[in-house]
C-alpha positions as CSV (number, residue, x, y, z in Angstrom):
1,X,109.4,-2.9,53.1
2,X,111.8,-0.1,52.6
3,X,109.5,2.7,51.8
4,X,108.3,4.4,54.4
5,X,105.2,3.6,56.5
6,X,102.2,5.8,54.8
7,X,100.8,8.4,57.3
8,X,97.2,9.8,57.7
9,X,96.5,10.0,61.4
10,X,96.8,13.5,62.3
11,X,97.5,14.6,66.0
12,X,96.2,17.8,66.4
13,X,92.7,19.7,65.2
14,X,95.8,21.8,63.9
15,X,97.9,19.6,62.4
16,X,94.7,18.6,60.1
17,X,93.8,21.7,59.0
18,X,97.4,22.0,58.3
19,X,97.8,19.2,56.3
20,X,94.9,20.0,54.3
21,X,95.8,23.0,52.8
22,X,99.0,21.6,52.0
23,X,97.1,19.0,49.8
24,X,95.0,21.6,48.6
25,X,98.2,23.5,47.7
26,X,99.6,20.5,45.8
27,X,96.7,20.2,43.6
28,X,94.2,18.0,45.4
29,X,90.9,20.0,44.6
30,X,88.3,17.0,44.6
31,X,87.2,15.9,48.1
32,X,85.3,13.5,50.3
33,X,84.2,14.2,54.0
34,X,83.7,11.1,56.1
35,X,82.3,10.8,59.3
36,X,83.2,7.5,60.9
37,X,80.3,5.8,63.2
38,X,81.0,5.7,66.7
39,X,80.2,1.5,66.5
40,X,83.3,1.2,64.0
41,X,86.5,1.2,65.2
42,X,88.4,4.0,63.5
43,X,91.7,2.0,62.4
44,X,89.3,-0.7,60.9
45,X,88.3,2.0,58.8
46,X,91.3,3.3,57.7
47,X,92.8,0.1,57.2
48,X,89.8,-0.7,54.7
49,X,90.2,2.9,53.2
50,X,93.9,2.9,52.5
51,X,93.5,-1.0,50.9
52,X,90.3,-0.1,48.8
53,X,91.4,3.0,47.2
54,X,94.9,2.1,46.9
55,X,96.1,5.5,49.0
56,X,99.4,4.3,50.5
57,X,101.3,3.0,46.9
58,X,104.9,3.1,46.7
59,X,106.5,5.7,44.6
60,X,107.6,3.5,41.5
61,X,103.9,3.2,41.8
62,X,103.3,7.1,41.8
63,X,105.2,7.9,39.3
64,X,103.8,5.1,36.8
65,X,100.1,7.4,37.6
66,X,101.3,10.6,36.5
67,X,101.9,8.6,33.0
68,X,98.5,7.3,32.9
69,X,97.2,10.8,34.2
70,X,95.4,8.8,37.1
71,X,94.3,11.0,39.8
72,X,96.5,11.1,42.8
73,X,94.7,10.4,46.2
74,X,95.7,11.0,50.1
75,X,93.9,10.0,53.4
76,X,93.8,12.0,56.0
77,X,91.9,11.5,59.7
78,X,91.8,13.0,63.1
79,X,89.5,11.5,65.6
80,X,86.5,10.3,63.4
81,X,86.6,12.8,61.2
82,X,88.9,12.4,58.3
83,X,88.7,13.5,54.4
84,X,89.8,12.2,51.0
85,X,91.1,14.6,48.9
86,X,92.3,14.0,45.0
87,X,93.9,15.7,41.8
88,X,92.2,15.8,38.9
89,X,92.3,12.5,36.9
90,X,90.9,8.9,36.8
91,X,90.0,7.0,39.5
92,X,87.2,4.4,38.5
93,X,87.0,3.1,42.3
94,X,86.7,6.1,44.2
95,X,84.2,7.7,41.5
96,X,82.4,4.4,41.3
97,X,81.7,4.9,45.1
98,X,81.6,8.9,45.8
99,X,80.4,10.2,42.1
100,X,77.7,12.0,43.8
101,X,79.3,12.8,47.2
102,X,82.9,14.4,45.6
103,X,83.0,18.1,45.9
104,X,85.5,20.2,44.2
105,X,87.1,22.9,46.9
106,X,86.8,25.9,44.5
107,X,83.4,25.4,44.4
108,X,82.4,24.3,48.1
109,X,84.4,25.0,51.5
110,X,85.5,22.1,53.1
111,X,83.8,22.6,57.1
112,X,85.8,20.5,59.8
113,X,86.3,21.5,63.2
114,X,84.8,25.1,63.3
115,X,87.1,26.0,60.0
116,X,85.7,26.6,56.3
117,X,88.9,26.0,54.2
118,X,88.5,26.8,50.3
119,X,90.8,27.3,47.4
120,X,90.0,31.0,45.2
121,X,91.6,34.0,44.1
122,X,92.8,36.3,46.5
123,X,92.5,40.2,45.6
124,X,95.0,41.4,47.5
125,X,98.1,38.5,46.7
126,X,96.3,38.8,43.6
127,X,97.1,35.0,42.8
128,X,94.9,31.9,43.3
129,X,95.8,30.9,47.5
130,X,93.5,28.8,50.2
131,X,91.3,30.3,52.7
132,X,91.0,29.3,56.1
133,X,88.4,31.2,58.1
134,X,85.7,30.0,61.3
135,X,83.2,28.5,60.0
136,X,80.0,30.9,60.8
137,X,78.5,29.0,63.9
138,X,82.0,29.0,65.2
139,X,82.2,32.9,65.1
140,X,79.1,33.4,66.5
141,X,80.1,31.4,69.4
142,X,83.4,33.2,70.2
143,X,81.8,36.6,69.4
144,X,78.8,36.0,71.4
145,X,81.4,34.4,74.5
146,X,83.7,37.2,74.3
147,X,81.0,40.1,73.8
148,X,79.8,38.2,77.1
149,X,82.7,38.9,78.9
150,X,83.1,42.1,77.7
151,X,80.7,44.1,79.9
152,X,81.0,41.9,83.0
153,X,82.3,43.5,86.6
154,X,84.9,41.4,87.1
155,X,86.3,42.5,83.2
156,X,86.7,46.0,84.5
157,X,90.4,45.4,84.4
158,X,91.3,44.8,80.1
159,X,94.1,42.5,80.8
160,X,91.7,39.9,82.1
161,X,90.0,40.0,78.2
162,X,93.5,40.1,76.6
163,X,94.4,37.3,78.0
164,X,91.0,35.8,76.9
165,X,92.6,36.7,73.6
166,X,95.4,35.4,74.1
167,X,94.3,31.9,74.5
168,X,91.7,31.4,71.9
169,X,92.5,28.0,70.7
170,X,92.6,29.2,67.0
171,X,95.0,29.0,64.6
172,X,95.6,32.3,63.2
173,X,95.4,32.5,59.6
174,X,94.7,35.8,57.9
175,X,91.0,35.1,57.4
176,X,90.7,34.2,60.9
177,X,92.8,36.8,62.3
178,X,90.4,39.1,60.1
179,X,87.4,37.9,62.3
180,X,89.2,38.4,65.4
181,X,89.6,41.8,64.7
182,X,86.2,42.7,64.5
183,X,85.3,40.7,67.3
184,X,87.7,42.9,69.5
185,X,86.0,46.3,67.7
186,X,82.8,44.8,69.1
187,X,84.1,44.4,72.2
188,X,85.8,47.7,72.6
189,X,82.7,49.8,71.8
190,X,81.0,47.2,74.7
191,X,82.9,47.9,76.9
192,X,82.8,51.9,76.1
193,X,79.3,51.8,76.5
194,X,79.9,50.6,80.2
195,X,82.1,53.0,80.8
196,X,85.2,50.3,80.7
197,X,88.3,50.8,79.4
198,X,89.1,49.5,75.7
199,X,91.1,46.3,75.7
200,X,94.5,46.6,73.5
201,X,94.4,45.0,70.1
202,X,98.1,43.8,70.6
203,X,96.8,41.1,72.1
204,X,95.3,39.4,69.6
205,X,97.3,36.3,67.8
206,X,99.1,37.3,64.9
207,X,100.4,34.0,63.2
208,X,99.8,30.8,62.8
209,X,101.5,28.3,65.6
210,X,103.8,25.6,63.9
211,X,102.5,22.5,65.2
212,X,103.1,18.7,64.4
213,X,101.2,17.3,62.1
214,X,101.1,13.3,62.2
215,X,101.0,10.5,64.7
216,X,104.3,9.1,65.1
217,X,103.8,5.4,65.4
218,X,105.9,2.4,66.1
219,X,107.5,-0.1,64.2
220,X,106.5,-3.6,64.6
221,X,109.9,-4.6,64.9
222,X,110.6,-2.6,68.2
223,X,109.6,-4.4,71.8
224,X,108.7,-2.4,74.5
225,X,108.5,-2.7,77.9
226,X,104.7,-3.1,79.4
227,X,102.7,-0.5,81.3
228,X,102.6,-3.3,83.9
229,X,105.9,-3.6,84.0
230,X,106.7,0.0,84.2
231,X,104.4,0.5,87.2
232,X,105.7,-2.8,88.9
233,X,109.5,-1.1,88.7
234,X,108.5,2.5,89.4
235,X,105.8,2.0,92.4
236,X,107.8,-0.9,93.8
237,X,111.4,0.1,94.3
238,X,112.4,-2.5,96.8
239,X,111.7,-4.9,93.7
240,X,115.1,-3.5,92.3
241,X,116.3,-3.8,95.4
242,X,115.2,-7.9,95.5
243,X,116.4,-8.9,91.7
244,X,120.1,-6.8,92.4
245,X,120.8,-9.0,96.2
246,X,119.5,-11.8,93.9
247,X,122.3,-11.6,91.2
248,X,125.1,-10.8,94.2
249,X,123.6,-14.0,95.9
250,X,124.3,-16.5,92.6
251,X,126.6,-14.6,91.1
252,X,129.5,-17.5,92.2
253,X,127.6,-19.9,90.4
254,X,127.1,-17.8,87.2
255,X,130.9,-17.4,87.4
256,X,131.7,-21.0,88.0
257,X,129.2,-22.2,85.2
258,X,130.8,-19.5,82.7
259,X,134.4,-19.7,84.4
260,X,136.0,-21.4,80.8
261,X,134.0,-18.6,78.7
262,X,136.0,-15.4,80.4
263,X,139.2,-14.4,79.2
264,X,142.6,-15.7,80.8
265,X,143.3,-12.4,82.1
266,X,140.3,-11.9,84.8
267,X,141.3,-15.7,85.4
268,X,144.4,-15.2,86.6
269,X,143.9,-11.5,88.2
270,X,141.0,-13.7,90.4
271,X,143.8,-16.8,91.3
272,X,146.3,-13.5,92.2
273,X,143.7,-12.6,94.8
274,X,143.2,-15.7,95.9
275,X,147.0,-16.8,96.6
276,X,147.4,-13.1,98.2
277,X,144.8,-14.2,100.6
278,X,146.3,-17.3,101.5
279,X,149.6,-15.7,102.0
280,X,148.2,-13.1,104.3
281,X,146.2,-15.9,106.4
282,X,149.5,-17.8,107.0
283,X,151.3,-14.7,108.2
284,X,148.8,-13.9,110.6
285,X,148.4,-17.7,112.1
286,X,152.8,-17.3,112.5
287,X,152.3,-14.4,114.1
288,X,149.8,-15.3,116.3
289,X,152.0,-18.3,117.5
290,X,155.2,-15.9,118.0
């Protein structure tokens, strides 16, 4: 095939949420969330997915939709959580199997992995534009763990929380970065309270990390060498050792088996080398009689 592979495995927590709101910005309002067992293997089910709903079609293919005003359709997964999102359009076999399940993203936030992502219109880029905030329970938990840590002894010194800040393994959209905010008013008037010193709100993560999104994966065509063997040549160098003295050791039979397949050139440079050898051996046995 000369298309290219279809991807939907994404690598990162980021890289998801990412890739969602790219789909959401190209149209694909209509969603399913799917939870994949822990019994089910999760490239079983995307394998069945992808086939059943027809997700990875070619782009003649594509292109022939938009005619028909189909609804386009994209699978997306990270861990065992993944999501299928759609445009507006037909789709008899996804609606024949999710007609009650579908939700429509400017309606209900899509929750996955402690972020509530939604399409609506923004006041202040006064233009429709996705959301991506912390989900509520995922709020509470960093407000309650940095309120925490707020008012401790050994938090006397700020920097210590800054740095707290500093690694909060969020991306930072503006919602988000909104939350954060007040979180760190909280924890100033805290730490007032104790009589610490207010941390610095230039610490707090101002844009959103650029991250990969997808799974890179292999072509079939490609070999590659085996863990096994890896290990065998990294944690046993003497085995290098054994297969080069091995090559040196046969290496006049590999040239006499090959010796009518190498050029005339290294031919005659080896019979040059060979008569200079003799010629030295007889000057040293007529010397040796003088």
């Amino acid at each position: 095939m000369d298309r290219k592979q279809y991807r939907y495995e994404a690598l990162s927590v980021a890289g998801f949420v990412a890739q969602v709101v790219r789909y959401i910005s190209s149209g694909h309002y209509f969603y399913v969330r799917l939870l994949i067992p822990e019994h089910k293997h999760p490239r079983t089910v995307d394998e069945k997915l992808l086939k059943l709903y027809d997700v990875a079609r070619p782009a003649w293919r594509r292109e022939r939709r938009n005619l028909k005003k189909s609804a386009g359709i994209h699978y997306l997964r990270h861990d065992r959580l993944a999501v299928l999102m759609l445009t507006k359009g037909r789709h008899d076999d996804f609606y024949r199997d999710h007609a009650r399940s579908v939700a429509d993203i400017r309606r209900q936030a899509l929750k996955v992995f402690g972020y509530s992502i939604r399409f609506g219109y923004s006041v202040e880029a006064k233009r429709p534009k996705v959301s991506v905030r912390l989900t509520d329970e995922r709020y509470r938990e960093l407000k309650h763990h940095l309120l925490t840590m707020a008012t401790w002894e050994s938090s006397r010194d700020p920097q210590r929380l800054e740095r707290e800040f500093r690694r909060l393994p969020v991306q930072v959209y503006d919602p988000v970065f909104d939350q954060l905010l007040a979180i760190a008013h909280q924890v100033n008037r805290a730490r007032r309270r104790r009589g610490f010193a207010p941390i610095s709100l230039a610490c707090l993560p101002c844009k959103v990390q650029p991250t990969k999104v997808f799974v890179e994966r292999v072509p079939s065509g490609l070999s590659h060498p085996t863990d096994d063997q890896d290990h065998e040549d990294q944690s046993h160098p003497g085995s290098q050792h054994a297969r080069a003295e091995h090559e040196v050791v046969n290496g006049s039979h590999a040239l006499g088996s090959h010796a009518n397949e190498m050029p005339g050139r290294v031919i005659r440079s080896q019979r040059l080398r060979t008569d200079s050898r003799r010629d030295v051996e007889e000057l040293a046995t007529s010397l040796s009689k003088t």
